[in-house]
C-alpha angles and dihedrals in degrees: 000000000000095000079073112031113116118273089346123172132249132215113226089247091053094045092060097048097050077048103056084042086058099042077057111054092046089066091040092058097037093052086049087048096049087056102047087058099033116117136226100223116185124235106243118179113231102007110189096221099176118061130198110279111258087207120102135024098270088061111134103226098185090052092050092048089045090057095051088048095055098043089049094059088041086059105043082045086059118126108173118040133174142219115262121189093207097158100021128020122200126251099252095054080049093051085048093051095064091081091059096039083044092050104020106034100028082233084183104046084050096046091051084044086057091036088061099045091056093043084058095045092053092044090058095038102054085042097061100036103054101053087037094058100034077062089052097034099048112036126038104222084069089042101055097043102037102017088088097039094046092049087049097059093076094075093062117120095235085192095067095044083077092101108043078048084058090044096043097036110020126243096287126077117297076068095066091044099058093043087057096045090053095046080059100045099052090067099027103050088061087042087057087049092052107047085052089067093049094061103114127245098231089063087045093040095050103051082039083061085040092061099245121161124222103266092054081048092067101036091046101037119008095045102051093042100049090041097054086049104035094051081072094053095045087054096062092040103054095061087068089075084070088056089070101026079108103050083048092049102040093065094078102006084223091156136291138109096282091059098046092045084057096045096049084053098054096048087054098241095135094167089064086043091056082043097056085036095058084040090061084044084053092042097049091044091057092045089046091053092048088056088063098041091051083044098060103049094046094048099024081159087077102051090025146072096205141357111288130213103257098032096098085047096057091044102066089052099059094050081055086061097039093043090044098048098048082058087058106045093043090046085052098054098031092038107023093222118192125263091261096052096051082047100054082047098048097050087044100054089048100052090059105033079055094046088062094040091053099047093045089047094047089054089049096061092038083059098041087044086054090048102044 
């Protein structure tokens, strides 16, 4: 059948459909999951939750031991009980629990907090590692003294560089920041390495018959090449800066999704938990999709035949958006500028990065419509 033939193809139509079955079958199986651990609880009236503490010398235990009994006969009295999700709640009490996260916990404000403080550790990250590894790629004398060390960093516990961050960049943001961006650039900087070697020889051998010097070698080979590459490659590993947002977040709980997932957590509320978890799931998907489609229109070689009308147009605006957003996110670093500043910038960059996108877009299905 095609639905199992190796590496088969699928029709869009098809695509969406498999998508929405499986959909599907994961809450299917998650709502199946949530009953089999739920939990009757009885009802007991006047339930002493909090015990004496057992800790200490001065501890009553008769009074402790009063209190269990009690509560022991209260419970096996019991004649109503309810249903408690205490390890897995279901996905409608997840979906109820938005309004609350939305009004209470200023979920979105947190989330574009979060948001900000990833978009500043990619920009630094990509900023460091690509310079850095075209040095160690290209000429020996970086490869032989940095290409060992900078495998070898990969095998750092991030997690227990927290302190020497606190100690280099304070407890406030630049802090998370940096933590992200190194998390990136551990994994990114051999990956830029790599994808220099890969570069093949007939590309390296034909401008070399053409007479070009080494500096029209990089910008007319190995650039474009890596780039094209390498953007791939940016994409997956920037969504491991959402792996420690929490652990960033988590040193001086000033706000963001981390710290509200942790604590949700601690205060014991897991269907808002399951709720900022499958936010961050929503968050990454839509910055994953905005990676291809950036993708596509920077290296359209690699999704078309030939040049199309539009693409020039688009991108220029998406050089608007990428230039725009490296000023913000250096001023904010070099000059420390205000929320609302970074805000204005931000907007603005993004009107007009989108009014160039638009317009380039809007030329490229007019051209596929005629020819199709």
């Amino acid at each position: 059948m095609w639905m199992f033939k190796l590496r088969g193809n699928l029709t869009r139509q098809q695509e969406w459909l498999l998508s929405f079955a499986g959909f599907v079958v994961i809450l299917l199986v998650w709502w199946i999951l949530a009953e089999v651990f739920a939990q009757r609880v009885p009802i007991v009236e006047g339930y002493n939750q909090t015990l004496p503490s057992s800790i200490g010398e001065d501890v009553d235990m008769a009074k402790l031991d009063s209190i269990a009994r009690a509560d022991s006969i209260a419970f096996a009295n019991a004649t109503e009980f309810e249903k408690v999700y205490k390890l897995l709640p279901t996905p409608l009490s997840v979906v109820k629990s938005y309004p609350s996260l939305i009004s209470g916990d200023q979920l979105v404000s947190n989330s574009l907090q979060s948001i900000w403080i990833n978009l500043q550790g990619y920009v630094w990250a990509i900023l460091l590692s690509i310079p850095i590894g075209f040095l160690i790629g290209l000429f020996p004398v970086f490869r032989g003294m940095f290409s060992k060390p900078v495998d070898a960093l990969r095998f750092l516990p991030l997690t227990a560089l927290t302190g020497l961050f606190i100690l280099w960049f304070g407890i406030d943001q630049p802090m998370k920041v940096a933590f992200l961006a190194f998390g990136i650039i551990v994994y990114l900087l051999p990956v830029v390495v790599q994808r220099i070697w890969e570069v093949q020889d007939v590309y390296l051998k034909t401008v070399y018959t053409l007479g070009a010097n080494s500096w029209h070698t990089i910008k007319t080979v190995y650039i474009p090449a890596v780039m094209s590459v390498l953007f791939d490659d940016i994409r997956v590993l920037t969504a491991i800066s959402w792996t420690y947002i929490i652990i960033a977040e988590l040193l001086n709980r000033a706000g963001g999704i981390g710290s509200l997932i942790y604590i949700k957590s601690r205060q014991g509320q897991i269907e808002k938990v399951f709720a900022i978890l499958i936010m961050i799931i929503f968050i990454g998907f839509v910055q994953d999709r905005i990676f291809v489609f950036i993708g596509k229109r920077l290296f359209p070689h690699k999704n078309f035949k030939s040049m199309l009308p539009g693409i020039k147009e688009a991108r220029y605006g998406i050089y608007a958006l990428l230039i725009g957003l490296l000023v913000a996110v250096v001023l904010t670093g070099v000059a420390d500028l205000s929320i609302s500043t970074v805000v204005m910038i931000l907007i603005i960059v993004v009107l007009s990065s989108a009014l160039f996108t638009g317009y380039g877009e809007f030329i490229i299905r007019k051209s596929q419509n005629t020819n199709g």
